[in-house]
C-alpha positions in Angstrom: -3.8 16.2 -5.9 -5.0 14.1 -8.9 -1.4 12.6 -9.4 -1.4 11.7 -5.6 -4.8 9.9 -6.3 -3.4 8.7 -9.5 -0.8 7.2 -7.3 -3.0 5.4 -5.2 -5.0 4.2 -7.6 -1.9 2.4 -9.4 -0.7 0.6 -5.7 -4.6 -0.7 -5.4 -4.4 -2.1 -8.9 -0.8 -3.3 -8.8 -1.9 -4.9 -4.8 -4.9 -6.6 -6.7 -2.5 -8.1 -9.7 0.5 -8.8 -7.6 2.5 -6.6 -10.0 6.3 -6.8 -7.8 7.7 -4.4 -10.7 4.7 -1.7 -10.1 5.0 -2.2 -6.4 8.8 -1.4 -6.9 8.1 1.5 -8.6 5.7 2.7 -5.9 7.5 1.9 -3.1 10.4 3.8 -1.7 13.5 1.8 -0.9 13.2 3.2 3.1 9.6 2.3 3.6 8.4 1.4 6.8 4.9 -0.2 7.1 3.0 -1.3 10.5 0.8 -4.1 9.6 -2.7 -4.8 11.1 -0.7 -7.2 14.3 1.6 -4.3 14.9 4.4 -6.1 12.9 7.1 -4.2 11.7 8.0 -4.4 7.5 9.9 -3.1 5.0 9.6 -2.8 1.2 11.4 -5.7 0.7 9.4 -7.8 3.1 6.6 -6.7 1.1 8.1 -7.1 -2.2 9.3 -10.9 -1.0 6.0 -11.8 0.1 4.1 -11.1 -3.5 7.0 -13.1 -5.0 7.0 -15.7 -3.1 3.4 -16.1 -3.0 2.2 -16.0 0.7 0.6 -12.2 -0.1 -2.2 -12.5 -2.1 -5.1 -10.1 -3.1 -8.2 -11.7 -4.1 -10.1 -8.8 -3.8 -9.2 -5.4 -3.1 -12.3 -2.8 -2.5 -12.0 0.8 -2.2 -15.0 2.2 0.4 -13.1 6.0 1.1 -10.5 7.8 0.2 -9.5 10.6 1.9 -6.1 12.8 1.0 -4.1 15.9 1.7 -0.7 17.3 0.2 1.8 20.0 2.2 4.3 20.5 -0.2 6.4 17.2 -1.4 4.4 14.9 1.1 1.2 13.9 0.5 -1.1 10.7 2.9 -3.9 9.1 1.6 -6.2 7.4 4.2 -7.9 4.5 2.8 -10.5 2.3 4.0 -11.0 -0.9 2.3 -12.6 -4.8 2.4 -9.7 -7.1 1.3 -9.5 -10.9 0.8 -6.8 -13.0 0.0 -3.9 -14.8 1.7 -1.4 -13.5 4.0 1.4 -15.2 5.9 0.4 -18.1 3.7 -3.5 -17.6 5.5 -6.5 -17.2 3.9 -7.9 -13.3 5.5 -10.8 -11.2 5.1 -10.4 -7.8 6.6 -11.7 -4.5 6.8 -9.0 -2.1 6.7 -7.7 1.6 7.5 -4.7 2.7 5.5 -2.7 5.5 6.4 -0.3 5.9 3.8 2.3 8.9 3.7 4.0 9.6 0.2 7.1 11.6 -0.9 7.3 13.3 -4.0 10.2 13.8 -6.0 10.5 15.1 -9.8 12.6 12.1 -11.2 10.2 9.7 -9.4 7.1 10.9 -9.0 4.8 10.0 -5.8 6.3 7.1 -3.7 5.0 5.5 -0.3 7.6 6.2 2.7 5.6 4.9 5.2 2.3 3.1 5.9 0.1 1.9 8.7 -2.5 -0.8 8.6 -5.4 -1.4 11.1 -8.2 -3.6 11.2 -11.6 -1.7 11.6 
């Protein structure tokens, strides 16, 4: 469980710094995350829009974590207050992630799939 946190901990802090190599690392290549407006992205939408600037974390806070493992998969469910710029707009949200990991030896703990909702 702790490297599952650990995990988690590392996407907050590479979401807050804009870190694209970190968020590489973290990401798997198949991901499929639902944002907040239902939209539909994948890791290299995600990747894309730190690079090119029009994602932004100002502020990332954790309120709850919540997590459970069953064998090589493991979901964290997050609730945090973000600010920052998305789609190249400035946002301040309260959010619900649902994040589902795989784990594999040579990789470690790396996101498959994610959903995003506005609380």
């Amino acid at each position: 469980m702790s490297e599952l946190l650990a995990a988690e901990r590392r996407l907050q802090q590479a979401q807050r710094n804009g870190d694209v190599d970190e968020l590489d690392r973290l990401l798997d290549d198949r991901l499929i995350a639902i944002g907040p407006d239902g939209g539909r992205h994948t890791k290299d939408d995600d990747l894309n829009a730190y690079r090119s600037g029009t994602s932004v974390i100002d502020t990332l806070t954790q309120e709850s974590l919540e997590s459970l493992i069953v064998d090589t998969t493991g979901v964290t469910f997050v609730v945090c207050s973000v600010t920052g710029t998305y789609g190249g707009k400035p946002v301040s949200a309260h959010l619900r992630y649902t994040r589902t990991w795989s784990y594999s030896e040579n990789v470690g703990w790396r996101i498959v799939a994610a959903h995003i909702a506005t609380l």
